[in-house]
N, C-alpha and C positions, 0 to 999 in steps of 0.2 A: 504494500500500500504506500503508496506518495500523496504527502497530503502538504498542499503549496503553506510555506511558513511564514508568510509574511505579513503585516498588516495590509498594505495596499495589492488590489487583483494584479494576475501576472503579465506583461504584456505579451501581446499576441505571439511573439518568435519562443517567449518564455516556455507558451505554455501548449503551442505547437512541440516542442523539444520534450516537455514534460509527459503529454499523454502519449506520445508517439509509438510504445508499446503495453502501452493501457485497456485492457477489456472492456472498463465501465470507467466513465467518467461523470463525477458531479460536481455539475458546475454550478455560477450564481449568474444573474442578470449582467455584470458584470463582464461576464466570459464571451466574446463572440468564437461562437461554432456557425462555421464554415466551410465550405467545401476546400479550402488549402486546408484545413485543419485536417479534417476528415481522410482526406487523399496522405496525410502522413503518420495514421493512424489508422496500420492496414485491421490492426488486431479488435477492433472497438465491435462491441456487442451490444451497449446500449449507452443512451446519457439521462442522467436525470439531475433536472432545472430544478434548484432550490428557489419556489420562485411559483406561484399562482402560474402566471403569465411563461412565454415563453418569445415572444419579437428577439430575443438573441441568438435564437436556432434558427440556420435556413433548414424550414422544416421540408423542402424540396430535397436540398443535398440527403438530409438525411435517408429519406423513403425512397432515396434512388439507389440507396446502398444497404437499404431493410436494415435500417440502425433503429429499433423505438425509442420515441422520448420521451420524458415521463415529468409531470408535472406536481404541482402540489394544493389541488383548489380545496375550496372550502374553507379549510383552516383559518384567514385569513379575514374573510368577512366580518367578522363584528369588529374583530379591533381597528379593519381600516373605516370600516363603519364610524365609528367613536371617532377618531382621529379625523374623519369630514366635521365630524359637527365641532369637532371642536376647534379646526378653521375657521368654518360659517358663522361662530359665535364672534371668536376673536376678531376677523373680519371685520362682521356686521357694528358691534361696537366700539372696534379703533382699540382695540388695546393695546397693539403693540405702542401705537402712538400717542396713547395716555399715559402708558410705562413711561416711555420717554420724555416724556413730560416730565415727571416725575423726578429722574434722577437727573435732567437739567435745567429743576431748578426752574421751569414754565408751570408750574403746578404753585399760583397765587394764592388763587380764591374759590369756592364755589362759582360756575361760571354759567350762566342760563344758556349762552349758546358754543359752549366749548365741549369739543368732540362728540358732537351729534353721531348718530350712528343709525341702524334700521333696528327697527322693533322686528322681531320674526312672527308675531302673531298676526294672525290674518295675510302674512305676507305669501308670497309665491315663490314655491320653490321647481327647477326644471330638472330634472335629470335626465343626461342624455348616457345612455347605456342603465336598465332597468333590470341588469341580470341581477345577483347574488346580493353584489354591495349595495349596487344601487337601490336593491330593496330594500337592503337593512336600514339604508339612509333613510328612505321613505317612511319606514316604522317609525323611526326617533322623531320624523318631521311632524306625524300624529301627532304628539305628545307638544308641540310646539302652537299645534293650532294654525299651521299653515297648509294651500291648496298645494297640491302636487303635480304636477305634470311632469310627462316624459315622452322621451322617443328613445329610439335604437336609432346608432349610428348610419345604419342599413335602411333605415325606413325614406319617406320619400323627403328630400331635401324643403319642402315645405312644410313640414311638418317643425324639423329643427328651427326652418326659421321665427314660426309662429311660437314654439317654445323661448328661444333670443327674446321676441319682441314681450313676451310676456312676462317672465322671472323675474323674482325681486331677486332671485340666488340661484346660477347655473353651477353646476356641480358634477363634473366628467367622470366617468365609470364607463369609460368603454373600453374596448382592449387596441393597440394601436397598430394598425393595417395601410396597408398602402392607402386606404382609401378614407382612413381617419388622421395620416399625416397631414398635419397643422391644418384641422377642422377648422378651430377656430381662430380662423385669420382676421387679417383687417376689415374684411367685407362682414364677417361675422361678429367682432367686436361692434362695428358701428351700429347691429341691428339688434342692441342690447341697450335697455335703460341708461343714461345716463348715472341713474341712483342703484344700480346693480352690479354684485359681487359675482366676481369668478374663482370658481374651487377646482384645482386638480388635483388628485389624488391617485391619479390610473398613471398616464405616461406621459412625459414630459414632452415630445413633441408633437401632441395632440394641438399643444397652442403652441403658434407662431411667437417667439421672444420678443422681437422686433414690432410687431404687430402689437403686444401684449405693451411693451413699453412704452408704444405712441400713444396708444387709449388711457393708457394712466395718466402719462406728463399732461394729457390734453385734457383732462378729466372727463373722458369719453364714456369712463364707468366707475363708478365711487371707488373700487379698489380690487382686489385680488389676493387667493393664498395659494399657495401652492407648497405639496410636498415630493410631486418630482417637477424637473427643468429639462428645457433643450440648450446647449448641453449640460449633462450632468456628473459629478457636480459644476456648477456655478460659480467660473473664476473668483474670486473676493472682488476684484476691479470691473464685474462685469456691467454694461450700462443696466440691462435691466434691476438691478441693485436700486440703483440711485434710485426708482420711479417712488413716489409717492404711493399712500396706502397700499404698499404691498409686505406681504408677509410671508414669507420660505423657509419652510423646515428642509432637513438632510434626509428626506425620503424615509421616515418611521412608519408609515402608513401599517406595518407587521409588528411593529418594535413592542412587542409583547413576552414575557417570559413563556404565557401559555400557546400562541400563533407559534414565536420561531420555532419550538419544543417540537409541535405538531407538524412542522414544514421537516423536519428533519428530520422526523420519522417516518413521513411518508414518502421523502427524497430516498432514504434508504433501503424503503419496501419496493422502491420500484427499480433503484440498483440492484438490489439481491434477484428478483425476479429474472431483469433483464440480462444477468449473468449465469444466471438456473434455465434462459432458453425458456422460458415462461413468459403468459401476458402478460405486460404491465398490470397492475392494479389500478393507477391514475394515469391515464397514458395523454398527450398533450391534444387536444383537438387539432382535428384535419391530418393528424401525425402518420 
C-alpha cells in the first residue's frame, strides 16, 4: 500500500509515477484521473473518488478501459445541507461585515439603518439542482417560512430563468457538466434581484468568477457565499476577494466528523470490491 504523505495533493507527474503499478486507486476531488494517467497504469482495477461527486474522472477514459468508479453519495447530504443554511443566514444578514465592524472599531452605536440584511420569512428561496441536498435544503427552508422553488439544471432554460427573476436566495446543488459550466454567468446574474443572495455549495465553476465579481462591485445582487470557487483554492490576491458582500469558506461543505467517517468507509467498500473483481456497491453514475 502507498498512501501519498503529504499535506498538499500530489501533482499530476507525482502521482502518475505513484499509481503507475497500482491495482486500486483512491483518490480525492483533488486528483485529476485521466487518460495519460490511466494509459500509465497498465495494472489498475478500479478507482474510488473520496468525494459524492466525481467531474475529476474522465469517466469516458475510464469505461473505455472497464476501470469502475466508485463514488460516495449520501453520506454527505445533511451536513452540506447545514452548511447552505448557514451561508444563507450569514449572507442574508451581513455578518461577516458586522464582525468586521466590530473589531474595526465601526461598531459606534445602535444604528436604525446599519447592516440591513433580508429577513428569510416569507422570502423566496430557488434551488437549482433538487436532488438529495437540494432537498434537504428545502426541508430546513420549511422551518424558515419561506416559498420554495426549483429547477434541475437539465430542465428547460426558462424555467431557470423564471427561478433568477424570482428568488430572494438562489442556492446551487447541481453537479457540474459540461452543460452546467458557468450557469450562472453575466447574462444570469443580471436576471436576478438586485436584493438577492447567491449560494454555492456544489462546484465552483458552476459560476463565472469574473461575472460573479462585476455583479457584486456593481451591486447587481446584495451579495454572495460561496464554499467552493473557480479556481480552487482562491489565490489570497484574487480580484474576486476584494468584491463587497461576499463571503468564502475552504470548501467544508462535508467537514463533519460523522460525513468524512462515512465517505471513507464507503470509498473503501468500493476499493475492496473493485479489487475482489466485484460490483461496486456505490459505483459513480453514467460510470
Amino acid at each position: 500500500m502507498d498512501v501519498w504523505p503529504e499535506p498538499l495533493p500530489p501533482a499530476p507527474n507525482q502521482l502518475k509515477q505513484r499509481a503507475s503499478a497500482a491495482e486500486g486507486l483512491l483518490c480525492l476531488l483533488t486528483d485529476r484521473i485521466d487518460a495519460e494517467l490511466l494509459d500509465a497504469s497498465p495494472s489498475l482495477k478500479v478507482i474510488a473518488n473520496y468525494a459524492v461527486g466525481c467531474d475529476n474522472v474522465d469517466l469516458a477514459a475510464t469505461a473505455a478501459r472497464n476501470i469502475p468508479v466508485g463514488v460516495t453519495p449520501d453520506v454527505l447530504t445533511e451536513a452540506t445541507a447545514d452548511l447552505t443554511w448557514a451561508l444563507i443566514l450569514a449572507a442574508a444578514r451581513r455578518l461577516p461585515e458586522a464582525q468586521q465592524a466590530v473589531k474595526q472599531g465601526a461598531w459606534r452605536t445602535w444604528e436604525p439603518a446599519g447592516w440591513l440584511g433580508l429577513e428569510l420569512n416569507n422570502a423566496t428561496l430557488g434551488i437549482v439542482g433538487r436532488g438529495r441536498i437540494g432537498g434537504a435544503v428545502a426541508r430546513r427552508a420549511q422551518g424558515f417560512g419561506m416559498t420554495i422553488i426549483s429547477t434541475g439544471s437539465r430542465d428547460d432554460p426558462t424555467a431557470l430563468d423564471q427561478l433568477l427573476a424570482q428568488a430572494d436566495v438562489v442556492t446551487l446543488h447541481c453537479p457540474l457538466t459540461p452543460a452546467t459550466r458557468y450557469l450562472i454567468d453575466a447574462s444570469a446574474l443580471d436576471r436576478m434581484k438586485r436584493t438577492a443572495i447567491l449560494v454555492n455549495t456544489a462546484r465552483g465553476a458552476i459560476v463565472d468568477p469574473g461575472a460573479l465579481k462585476t455583479a457584486l462591485r456593481s451591486d447587481a445582487i446584495a451579495g454572495a457565499a460561496l464554499d467552493v470557487t473557480e479556481p480552487e483554492p482562491l489565490p489570497a490576491d484574487h480580484p474576486l476577494l476584494q468584491s463587497p458582500n461576499l463571503l468564502v469558506t475552504p470548501h467544508i461543505g462535508s467537514a463533519t466528523h460523522t460525513a468524512r467517517e462515512r465517505m471513507a468507509d464507503l470509498a473503501v467498500d468500493n476499493l475492496l470490491a473493485g479489487l475482489a473483481g466485484e460490483p461496486l456497491p456505490h459505483p459513480a453514475p453514467d460510470s
